[in-house]
BADRENLUM-647273 format. One record per atom (N, C-alpha, C): residue number from 1; y negated, x negated, z; residue in three letters; atom name. Coordinates in pm, whole numbers. Layout:
REM BADRENLUM-647273
R   i  north   east     up  aa at
R NUM      Y      X      Z ALA CA
...
//
This chain:
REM BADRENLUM-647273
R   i  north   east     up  aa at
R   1    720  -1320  -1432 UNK  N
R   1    622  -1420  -1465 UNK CA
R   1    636  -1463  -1609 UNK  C
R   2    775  -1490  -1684 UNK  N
R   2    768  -1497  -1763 UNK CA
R   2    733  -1437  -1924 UNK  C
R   3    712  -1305  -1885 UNK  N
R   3    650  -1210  -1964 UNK CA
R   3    527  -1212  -1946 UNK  C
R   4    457  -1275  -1802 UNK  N
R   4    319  -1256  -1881 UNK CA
R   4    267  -1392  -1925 UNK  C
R   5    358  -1490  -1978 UNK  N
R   5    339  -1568  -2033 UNK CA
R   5    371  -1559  -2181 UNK  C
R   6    427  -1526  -2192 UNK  N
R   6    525  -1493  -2292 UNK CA
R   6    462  -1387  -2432 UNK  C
R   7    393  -1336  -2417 UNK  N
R   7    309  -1230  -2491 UNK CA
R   7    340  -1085  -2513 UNK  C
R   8    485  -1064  -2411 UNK  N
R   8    564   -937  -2447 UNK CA
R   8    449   -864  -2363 UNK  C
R   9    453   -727  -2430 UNK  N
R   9    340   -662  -2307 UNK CA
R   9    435   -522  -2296 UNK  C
R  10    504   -479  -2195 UNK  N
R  10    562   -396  -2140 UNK CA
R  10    432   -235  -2138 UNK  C
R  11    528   -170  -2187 UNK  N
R  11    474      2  -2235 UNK CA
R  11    453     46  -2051 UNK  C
R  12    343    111  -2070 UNK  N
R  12    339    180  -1925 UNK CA
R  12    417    304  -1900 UNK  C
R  13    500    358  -1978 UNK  N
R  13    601    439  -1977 UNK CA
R  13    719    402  -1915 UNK  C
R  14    807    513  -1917 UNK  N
R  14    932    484  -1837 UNK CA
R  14    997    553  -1966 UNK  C
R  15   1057    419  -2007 UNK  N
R  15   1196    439  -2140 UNK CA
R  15   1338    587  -2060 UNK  C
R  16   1333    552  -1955 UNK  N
R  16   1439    650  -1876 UNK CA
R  16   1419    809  -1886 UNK  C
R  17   1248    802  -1828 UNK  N
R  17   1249    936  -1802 UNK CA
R  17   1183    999  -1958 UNK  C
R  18   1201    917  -2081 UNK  N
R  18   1201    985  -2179 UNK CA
R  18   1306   1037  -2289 UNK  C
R  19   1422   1043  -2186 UNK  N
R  19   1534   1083  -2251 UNK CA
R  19   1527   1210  -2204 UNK  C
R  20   1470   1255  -2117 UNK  N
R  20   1469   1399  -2110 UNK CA
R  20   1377   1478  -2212 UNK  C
R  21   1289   1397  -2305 UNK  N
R  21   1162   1477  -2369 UNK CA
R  21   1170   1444  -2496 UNK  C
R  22   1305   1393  -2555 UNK  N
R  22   1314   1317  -2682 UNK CA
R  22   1384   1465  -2747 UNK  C
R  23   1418   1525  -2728 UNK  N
R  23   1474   1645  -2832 UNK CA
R  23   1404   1699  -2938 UNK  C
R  24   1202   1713  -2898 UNK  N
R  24   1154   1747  -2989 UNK CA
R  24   1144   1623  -3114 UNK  C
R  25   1174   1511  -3069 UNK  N
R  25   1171   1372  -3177 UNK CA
R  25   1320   1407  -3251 UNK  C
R  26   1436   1397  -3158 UNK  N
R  26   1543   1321  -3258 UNK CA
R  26   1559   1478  -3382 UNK  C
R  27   1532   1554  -3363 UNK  N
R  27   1543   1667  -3521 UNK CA
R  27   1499   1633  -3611 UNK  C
R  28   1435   1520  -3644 UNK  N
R  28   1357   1465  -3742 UNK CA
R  28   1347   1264  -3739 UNK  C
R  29   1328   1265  -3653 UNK  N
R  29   1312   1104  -3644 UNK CA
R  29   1465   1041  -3587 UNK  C
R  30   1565   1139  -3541 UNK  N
R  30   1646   1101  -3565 UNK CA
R  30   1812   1122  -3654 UNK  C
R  31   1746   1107  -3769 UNK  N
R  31   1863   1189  -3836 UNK CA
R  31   1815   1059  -3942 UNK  C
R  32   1907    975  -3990 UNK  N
R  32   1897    847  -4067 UNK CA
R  32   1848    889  -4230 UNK  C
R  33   1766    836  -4334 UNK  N
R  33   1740    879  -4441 UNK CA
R  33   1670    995  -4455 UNK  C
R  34   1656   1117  -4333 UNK  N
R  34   1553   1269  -4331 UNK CA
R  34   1440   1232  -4412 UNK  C
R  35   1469   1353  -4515 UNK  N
R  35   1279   1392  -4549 UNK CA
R  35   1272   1547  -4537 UNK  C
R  36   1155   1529  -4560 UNK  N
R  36   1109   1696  -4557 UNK CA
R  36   1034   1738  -4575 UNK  C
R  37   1017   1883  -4594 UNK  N
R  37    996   1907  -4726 UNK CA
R  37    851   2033  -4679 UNK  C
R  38    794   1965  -4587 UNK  N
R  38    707   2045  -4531 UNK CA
R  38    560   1941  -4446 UNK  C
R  39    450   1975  -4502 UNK  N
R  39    394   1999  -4601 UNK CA
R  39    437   1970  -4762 UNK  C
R  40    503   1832  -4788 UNK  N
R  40    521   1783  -4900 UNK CA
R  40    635   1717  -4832 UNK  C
R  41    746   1677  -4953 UNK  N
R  41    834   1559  -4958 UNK CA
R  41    795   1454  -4921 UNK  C
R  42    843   1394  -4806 UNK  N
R  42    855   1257  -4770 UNK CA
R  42    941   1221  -4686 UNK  C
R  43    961   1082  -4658 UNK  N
R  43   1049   1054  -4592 UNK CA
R  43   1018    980  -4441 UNK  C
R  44   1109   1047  -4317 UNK  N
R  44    996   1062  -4218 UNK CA
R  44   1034    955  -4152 UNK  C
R  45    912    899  -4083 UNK  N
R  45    925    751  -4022 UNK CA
R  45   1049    698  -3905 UNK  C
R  46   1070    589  -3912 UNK  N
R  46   1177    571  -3802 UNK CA
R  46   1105    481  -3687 UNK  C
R  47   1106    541  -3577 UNK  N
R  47   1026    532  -3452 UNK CA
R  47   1123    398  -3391 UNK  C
R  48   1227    395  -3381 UNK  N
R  48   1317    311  -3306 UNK CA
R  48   1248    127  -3373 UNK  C
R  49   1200    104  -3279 UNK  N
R  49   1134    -47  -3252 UNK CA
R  49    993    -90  -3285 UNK  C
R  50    971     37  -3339 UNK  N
R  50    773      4  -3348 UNK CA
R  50    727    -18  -3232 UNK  C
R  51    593    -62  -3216 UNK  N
R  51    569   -107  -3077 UNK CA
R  51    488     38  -3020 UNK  C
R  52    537    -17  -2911 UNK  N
R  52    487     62  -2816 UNK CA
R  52    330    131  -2830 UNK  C
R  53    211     45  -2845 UNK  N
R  53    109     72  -2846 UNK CA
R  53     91    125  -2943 UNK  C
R  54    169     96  -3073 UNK  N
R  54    135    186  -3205 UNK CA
R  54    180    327  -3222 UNK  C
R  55    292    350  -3153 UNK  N
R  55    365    511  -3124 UNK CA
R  55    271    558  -3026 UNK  C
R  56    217    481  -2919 UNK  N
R  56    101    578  -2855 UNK CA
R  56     -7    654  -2879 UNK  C
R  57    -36    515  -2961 UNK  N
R  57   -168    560  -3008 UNK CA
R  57   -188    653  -3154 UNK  C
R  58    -43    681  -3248 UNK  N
R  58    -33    730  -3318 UNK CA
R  58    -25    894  -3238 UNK  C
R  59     69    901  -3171 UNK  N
R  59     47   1030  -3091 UNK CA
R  59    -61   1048  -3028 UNK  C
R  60   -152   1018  -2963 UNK  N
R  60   -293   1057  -2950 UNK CA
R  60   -397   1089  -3028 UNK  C
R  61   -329   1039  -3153 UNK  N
R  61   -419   1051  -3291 UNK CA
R  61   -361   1192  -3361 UNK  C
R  62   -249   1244  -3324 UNK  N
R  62   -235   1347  -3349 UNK CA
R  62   -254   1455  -3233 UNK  C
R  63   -248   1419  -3155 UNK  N
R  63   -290   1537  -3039 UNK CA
R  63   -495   1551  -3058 UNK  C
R  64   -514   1410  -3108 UNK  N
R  64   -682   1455  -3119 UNK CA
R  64   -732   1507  -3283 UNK  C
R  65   -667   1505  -3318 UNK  N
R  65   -702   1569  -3469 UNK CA
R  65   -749   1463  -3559 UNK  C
R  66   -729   1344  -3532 UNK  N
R  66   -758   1199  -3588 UNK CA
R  66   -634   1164  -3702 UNK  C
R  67   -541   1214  -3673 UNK  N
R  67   -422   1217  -3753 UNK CA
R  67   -379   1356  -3760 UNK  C
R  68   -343   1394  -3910 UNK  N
R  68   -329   1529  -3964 UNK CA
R  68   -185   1550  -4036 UNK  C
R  69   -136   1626  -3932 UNK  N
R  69     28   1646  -3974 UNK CA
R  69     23   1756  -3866 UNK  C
R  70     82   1908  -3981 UNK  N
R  70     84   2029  -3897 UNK CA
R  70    225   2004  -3768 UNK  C
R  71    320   1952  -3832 UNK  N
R  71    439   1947  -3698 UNK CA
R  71    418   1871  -3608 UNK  C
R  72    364   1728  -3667 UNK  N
R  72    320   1609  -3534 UNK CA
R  72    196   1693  -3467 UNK  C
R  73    112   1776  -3566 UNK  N
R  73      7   1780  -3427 UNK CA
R  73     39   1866  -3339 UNK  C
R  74    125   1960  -3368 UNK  N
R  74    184   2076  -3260 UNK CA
R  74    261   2010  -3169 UNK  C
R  75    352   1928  -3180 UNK  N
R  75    409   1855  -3090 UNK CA
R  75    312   1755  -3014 UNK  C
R  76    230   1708  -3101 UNK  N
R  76    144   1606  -2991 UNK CA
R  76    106   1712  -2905 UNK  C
R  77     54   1809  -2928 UNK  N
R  77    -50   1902  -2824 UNK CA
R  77     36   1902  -2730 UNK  C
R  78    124   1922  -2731 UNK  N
R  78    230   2005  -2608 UNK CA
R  78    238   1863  -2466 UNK  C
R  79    213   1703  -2522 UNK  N
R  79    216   1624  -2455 UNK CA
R  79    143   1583  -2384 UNK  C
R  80    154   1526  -2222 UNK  N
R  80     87   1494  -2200 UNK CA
R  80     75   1295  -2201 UNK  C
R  81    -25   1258  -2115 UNK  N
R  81    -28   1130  -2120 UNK CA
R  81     48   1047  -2092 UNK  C
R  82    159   1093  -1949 UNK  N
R  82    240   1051  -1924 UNK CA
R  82    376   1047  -2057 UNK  C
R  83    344   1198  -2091 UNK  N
R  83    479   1218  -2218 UNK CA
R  83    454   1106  -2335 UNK  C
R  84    341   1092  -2395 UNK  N
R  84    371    975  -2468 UNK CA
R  84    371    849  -2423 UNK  C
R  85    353    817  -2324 UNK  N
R  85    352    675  -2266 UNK CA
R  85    519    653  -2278 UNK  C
R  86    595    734  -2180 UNK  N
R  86    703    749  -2214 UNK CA
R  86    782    758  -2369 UNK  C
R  87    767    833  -2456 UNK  N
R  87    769    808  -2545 UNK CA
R  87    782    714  -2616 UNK  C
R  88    645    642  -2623 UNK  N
R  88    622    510  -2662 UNK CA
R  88    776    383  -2622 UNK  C
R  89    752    398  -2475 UNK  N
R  89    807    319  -2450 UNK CA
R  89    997    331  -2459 UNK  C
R  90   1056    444  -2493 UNK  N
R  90   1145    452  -2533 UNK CA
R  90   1177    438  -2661 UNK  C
R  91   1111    476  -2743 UNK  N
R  91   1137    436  -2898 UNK CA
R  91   1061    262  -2922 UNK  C
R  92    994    218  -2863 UNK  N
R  92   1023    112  -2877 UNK CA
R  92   1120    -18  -2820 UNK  C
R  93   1189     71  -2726 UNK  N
R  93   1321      3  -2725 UNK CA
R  93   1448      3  -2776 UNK  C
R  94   1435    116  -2881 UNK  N
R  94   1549    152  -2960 UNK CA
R  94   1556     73  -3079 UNK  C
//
C-alpha cells in the first residue's frame, strides 16, 4: 500500500529472472569507464539505476528502429517483451 502511495512505480519485470539474460549487457555496460570504438568513440552508458521505464523504452526504441545503434539494435532484436521488462527492471535496481 505504501508504494502506491508513495510514487515508486515497480518495473513489470522480474529483476531475478534477468540474471539469466544479462551476459549480452555486462560486455559493455558492465565494465566501469568502457568506450568503444565502434561505430565511433564513446563512452558507453551505465544502466545500473536508471529507471526502469527509461531502459524499456530505450530498448524498444532500438528493437523498432527509432533508436540507431548497430550493436544495441542487434541485441534489441533478439528480445522479447518479457526480456526487456526484465531487463529494465534489473538494471534499475542496480
Amino acid at each position: 500500500m505504501f508504494l502506491a502511495f508513495s510514487g515508486v512505480a515497480q518495473a513489470a519485470g522480474d529483476a531475478e529472472a534477468a540474471k539469466a539474460k544479462i551476459s549480452m549487457c555486462v560486455g559493455c555496460h558492465g565494465i566501469e569507464g568502457y568506450r568503444t570504438s565502434y561505430p565511433v568513440v564513446y563512452h558507453v552508458p551505465k544502466l545500473g539505476g536508471q529507471h526502469a521505464a527509461y531502459l524499456a523504452k530505450a530498448l524498444r526504441d532500438y528493437k523498432s528502429g527509432e533508436r540507431n545503434h548497430p550493436t544495441m539494435t542487434g541485441i534489441a532484436a533478439t528480445l522479447s517483451d518479457q526480456d526487456i521488462e526484465d531487463l529494465a527492471a534489473y538494471y534499475a535496481g542496480n
